[in-house]
Z-matrix of the N, CA and C atoms (Angstrom, degrees):
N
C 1 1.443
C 2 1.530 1 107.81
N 3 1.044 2 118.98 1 130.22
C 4 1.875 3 137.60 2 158.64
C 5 0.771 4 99.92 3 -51.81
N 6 2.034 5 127.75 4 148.65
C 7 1.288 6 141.87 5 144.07
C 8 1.517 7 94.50 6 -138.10
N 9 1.533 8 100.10 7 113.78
C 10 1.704 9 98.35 8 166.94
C 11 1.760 10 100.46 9 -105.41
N 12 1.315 11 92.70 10 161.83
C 13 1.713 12 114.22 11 -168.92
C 14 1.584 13 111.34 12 -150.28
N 15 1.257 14 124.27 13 134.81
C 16 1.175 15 116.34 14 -179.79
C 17 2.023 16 99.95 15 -68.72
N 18 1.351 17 133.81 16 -161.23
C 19 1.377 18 136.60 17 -153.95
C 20 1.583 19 122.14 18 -114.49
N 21 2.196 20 99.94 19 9.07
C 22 0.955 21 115.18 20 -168.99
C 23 1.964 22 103.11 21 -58.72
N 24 1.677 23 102.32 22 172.68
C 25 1.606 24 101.48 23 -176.76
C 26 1.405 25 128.76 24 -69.06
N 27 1.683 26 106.67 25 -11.59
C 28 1.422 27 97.41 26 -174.25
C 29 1.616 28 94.61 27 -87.57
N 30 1.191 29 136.09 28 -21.65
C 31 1.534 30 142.73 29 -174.95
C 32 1.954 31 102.38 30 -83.09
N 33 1.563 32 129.30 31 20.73
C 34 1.347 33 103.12 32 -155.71
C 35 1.975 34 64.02 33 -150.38
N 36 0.731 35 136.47 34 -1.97
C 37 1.764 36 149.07 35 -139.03
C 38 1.789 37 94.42 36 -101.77
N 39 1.040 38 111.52 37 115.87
C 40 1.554 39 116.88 38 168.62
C 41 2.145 40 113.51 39 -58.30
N 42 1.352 41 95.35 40 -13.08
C 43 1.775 42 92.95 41 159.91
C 44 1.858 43 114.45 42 -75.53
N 45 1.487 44 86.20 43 -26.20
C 46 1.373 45 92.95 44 -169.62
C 47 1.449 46 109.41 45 -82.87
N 48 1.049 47 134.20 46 -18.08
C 49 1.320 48 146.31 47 171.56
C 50 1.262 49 112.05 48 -72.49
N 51 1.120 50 124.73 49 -50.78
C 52 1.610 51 144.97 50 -171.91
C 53 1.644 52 91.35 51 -60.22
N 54 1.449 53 129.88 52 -73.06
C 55 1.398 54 147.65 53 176.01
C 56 1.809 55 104.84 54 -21.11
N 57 1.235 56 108.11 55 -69.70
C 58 1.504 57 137.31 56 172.25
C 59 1.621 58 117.49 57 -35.90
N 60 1.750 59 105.72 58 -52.76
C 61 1.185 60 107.40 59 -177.41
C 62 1.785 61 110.37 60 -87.27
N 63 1.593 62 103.81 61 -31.60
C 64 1.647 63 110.85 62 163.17
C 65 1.774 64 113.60 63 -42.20
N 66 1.249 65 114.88 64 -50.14
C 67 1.544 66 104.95 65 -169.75
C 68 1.436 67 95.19 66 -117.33
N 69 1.330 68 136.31 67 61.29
C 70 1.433 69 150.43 68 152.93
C 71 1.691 70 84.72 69 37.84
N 72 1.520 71 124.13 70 75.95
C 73 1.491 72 111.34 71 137.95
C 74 1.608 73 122.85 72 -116.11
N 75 1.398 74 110.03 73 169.46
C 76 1.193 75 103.72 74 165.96
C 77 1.553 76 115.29 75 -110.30
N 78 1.462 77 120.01 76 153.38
C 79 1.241 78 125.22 77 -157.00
C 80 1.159 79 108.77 78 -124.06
N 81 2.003 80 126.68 79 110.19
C 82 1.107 81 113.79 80 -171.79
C 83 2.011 82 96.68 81 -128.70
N 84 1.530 83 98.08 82 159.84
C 85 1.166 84 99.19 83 -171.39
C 86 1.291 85 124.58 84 -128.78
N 87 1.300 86 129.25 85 173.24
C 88 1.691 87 115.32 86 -179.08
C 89 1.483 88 112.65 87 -92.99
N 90 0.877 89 116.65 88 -163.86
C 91 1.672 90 115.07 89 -172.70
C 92 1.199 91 111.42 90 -103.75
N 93 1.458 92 128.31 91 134.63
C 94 1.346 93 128.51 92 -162.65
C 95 1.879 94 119.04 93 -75.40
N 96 1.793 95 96.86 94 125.76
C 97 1.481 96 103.28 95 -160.27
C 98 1.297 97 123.75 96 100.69
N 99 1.485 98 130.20 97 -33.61
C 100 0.948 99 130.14 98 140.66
C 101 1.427 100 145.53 99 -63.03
N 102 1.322 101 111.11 100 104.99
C 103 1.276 102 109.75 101 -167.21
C 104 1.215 103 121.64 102 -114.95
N 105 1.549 104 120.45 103 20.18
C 106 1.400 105 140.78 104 172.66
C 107 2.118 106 111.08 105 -96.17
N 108 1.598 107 97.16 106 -14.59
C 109 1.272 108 101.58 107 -177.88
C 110 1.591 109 114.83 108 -65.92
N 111 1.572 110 115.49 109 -19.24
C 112 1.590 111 110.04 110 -159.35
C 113 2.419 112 73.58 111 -120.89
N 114 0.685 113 100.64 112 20.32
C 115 1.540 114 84.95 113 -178.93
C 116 1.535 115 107.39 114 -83.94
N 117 1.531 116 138.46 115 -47.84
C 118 1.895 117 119.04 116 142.26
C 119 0.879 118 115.42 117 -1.57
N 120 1.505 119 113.00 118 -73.82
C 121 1.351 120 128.15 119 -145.08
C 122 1.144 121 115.47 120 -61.37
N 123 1.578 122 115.88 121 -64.57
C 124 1.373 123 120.66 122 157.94
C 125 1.076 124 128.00 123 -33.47
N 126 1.471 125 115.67 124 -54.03
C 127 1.502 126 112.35 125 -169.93
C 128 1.534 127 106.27 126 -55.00
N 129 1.527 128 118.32 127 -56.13
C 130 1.403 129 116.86 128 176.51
C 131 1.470 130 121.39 129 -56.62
N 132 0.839 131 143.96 130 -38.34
C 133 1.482 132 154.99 131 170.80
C 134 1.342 133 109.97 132 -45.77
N 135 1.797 134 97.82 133 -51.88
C 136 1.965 135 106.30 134 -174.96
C 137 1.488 136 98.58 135 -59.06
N 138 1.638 137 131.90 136 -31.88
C 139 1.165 138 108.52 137 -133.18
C 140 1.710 139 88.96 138 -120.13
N 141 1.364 140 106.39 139 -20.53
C 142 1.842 141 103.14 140 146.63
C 143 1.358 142 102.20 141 -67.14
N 144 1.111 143 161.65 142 -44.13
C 145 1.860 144 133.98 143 -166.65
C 146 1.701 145 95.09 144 -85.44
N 147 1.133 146 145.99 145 -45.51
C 148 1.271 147 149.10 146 -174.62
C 149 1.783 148 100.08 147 -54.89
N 150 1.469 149 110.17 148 -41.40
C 151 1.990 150 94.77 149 -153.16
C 152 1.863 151 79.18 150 -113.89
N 153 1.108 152 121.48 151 -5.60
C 154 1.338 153 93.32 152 -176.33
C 155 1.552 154 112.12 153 -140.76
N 156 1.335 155 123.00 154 -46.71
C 157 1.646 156 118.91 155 -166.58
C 158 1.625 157 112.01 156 -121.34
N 159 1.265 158 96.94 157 17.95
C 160 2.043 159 109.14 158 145.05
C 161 1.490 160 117.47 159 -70.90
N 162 1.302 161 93.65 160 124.52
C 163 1.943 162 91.64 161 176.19
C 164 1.682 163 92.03 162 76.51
N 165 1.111 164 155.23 163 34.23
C 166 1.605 165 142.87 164 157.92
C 167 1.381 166 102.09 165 -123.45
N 168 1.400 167 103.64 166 140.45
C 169 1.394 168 116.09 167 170.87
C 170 1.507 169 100.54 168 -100.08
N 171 1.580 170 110.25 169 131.14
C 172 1.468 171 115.58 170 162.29
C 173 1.280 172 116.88 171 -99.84
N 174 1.536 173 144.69 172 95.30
C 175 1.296 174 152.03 173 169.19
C 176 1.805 175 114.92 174 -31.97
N 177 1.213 176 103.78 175 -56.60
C 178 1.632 177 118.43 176 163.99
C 179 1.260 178 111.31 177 -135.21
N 180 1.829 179 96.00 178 154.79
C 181 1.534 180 100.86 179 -175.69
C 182 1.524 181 124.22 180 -64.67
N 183 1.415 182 115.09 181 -12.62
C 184 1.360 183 119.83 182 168.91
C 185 1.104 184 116.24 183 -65.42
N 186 1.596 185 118.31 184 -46.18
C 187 1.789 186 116.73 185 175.30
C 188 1.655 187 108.82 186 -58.44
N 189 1.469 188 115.61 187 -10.03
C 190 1.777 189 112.74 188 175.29
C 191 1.094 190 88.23 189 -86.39
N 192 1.511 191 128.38 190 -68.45
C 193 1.401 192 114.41 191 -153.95
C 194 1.244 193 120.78 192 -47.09
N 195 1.352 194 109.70 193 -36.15
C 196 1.530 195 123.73 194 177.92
C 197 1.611 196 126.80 195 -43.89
N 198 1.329 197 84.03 196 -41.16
C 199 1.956 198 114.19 197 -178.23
C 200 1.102 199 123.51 198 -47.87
N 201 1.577 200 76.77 199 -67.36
C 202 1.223 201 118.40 200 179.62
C 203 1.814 202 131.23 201 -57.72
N 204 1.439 203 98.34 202 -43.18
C 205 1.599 204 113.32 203 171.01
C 206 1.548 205 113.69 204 -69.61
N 207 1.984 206 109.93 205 -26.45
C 208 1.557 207 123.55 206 -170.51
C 209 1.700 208 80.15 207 -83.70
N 210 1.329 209 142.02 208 -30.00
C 211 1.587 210 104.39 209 178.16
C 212 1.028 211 111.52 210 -82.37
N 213 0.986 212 122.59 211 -53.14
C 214 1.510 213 124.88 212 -175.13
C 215 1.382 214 115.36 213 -42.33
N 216 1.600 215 120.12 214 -62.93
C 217 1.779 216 114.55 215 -178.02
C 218 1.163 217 109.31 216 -78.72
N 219 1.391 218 123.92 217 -19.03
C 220 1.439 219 108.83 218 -167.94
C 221 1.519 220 115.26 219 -114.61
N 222 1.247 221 113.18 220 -15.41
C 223 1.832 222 120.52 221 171.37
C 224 1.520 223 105.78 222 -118.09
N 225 1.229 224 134.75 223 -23.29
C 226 1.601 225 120.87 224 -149.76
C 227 1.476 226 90.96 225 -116.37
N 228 1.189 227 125.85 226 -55.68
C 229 1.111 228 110.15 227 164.29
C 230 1.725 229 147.23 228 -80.55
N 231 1.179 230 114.77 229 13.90
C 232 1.622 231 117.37 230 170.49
C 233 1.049 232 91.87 231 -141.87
N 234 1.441 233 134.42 232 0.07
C 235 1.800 234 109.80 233 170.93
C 236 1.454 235 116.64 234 -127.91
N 237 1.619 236 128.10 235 -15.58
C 238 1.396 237 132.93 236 -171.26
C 239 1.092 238 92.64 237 -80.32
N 240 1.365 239 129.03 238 116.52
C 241 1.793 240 135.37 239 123.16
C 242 1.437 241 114.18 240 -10.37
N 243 1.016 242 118.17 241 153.21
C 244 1.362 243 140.29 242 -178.16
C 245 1.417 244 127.02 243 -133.68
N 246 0.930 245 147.85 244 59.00
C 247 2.084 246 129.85 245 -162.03
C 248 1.339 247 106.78 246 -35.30
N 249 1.398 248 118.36 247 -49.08
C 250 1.640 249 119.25 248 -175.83
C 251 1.465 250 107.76 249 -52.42
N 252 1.810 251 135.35 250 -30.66
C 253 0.956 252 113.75 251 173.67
C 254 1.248 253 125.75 252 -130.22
N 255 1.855 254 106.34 253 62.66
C 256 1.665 255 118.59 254 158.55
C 257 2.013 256 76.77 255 88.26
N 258 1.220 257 134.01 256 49.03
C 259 1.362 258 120.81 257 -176.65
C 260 1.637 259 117.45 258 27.12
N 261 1.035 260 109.07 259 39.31
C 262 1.610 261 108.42 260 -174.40
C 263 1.824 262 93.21 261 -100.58
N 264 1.174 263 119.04 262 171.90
C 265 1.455 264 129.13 263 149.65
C 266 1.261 265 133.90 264 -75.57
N 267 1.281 266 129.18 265 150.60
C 268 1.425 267 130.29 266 178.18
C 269 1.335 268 117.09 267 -50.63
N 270 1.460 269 132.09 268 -46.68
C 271 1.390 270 111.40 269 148.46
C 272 1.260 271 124.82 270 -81.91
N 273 0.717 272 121.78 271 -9.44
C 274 2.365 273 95.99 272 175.36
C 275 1.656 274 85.31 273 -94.46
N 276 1.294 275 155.07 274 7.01
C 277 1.214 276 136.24 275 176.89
C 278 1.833 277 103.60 276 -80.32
N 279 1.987 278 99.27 277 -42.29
C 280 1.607 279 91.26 278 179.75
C 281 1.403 280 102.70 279 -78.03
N 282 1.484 281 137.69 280 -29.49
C 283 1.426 282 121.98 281 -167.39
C 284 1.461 283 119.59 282 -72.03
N 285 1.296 284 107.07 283 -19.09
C 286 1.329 285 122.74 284 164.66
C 287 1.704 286 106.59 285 -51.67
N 288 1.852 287 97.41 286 -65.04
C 289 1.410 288 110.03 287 178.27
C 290 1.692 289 129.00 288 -37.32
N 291 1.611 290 89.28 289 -41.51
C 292 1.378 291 106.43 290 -172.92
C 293 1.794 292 96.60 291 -68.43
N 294 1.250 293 112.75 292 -70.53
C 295 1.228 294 119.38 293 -171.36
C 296 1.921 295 115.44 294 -44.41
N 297 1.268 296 114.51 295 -38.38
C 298 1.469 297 102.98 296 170.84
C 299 1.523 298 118.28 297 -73.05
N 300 1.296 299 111.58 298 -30.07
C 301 1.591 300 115.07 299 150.90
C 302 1.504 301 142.16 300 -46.37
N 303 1.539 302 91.78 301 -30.40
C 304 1.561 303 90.00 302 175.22
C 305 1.605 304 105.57 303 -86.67
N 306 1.641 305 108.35 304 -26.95
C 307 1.390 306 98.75 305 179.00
C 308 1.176 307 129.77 306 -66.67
N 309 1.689 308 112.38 307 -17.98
C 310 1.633 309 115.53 308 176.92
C 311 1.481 310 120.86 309 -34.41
């Protein structure tokens, strides 16, 4: 499993390393000074723990993954609105995309 982090000290911290290699993750990071690189990320992340796995207990990590994959393919991406894209969804925003593309 991935954990990206921007390069602050508790993320750069030999506890933090130790943690990482304890539960087999890998640790990737944004580029130093940039702090628009993990701003996606966040936003999506905040708004998976806010609309979906706040207040849920996951018994095993498969019942998260599970959850987790059912928001994402099955609510977040073909049905959540967006403002950033014309309130459309993550897919009809690219099929849209696609489609004015083919008309070029």
């Amino acid at each position: 499993m991935l954990i990206h982090s921007d390069q602050g000290s508790q993320f750069t911290s030999m506890d933090w390393a130790a943690f990482l290699k304890t539960y087999d993750l890998e640790h990737s990071m944004s580029r130093r000074g940039n702090c628009h690189d993990n701003a996606v990320a966040e936003s999506s992340f905040d708004l998976l723990k806010r609309e979906r796995i706040r207040r849920r207990t996951y018994w095993t990590r498969q019942e998260a993954r599970r959850d987790v994959f059912d928001y994402i393919e099955m609510f977040y991406n073909p049905k959540r609105k967006h403002a950033r894209n014309g309130m459309l969804s993550p897919l009809e925003f690219e099929r849209q995309q696609k489609l004015r593309h083919e008309g070029v």
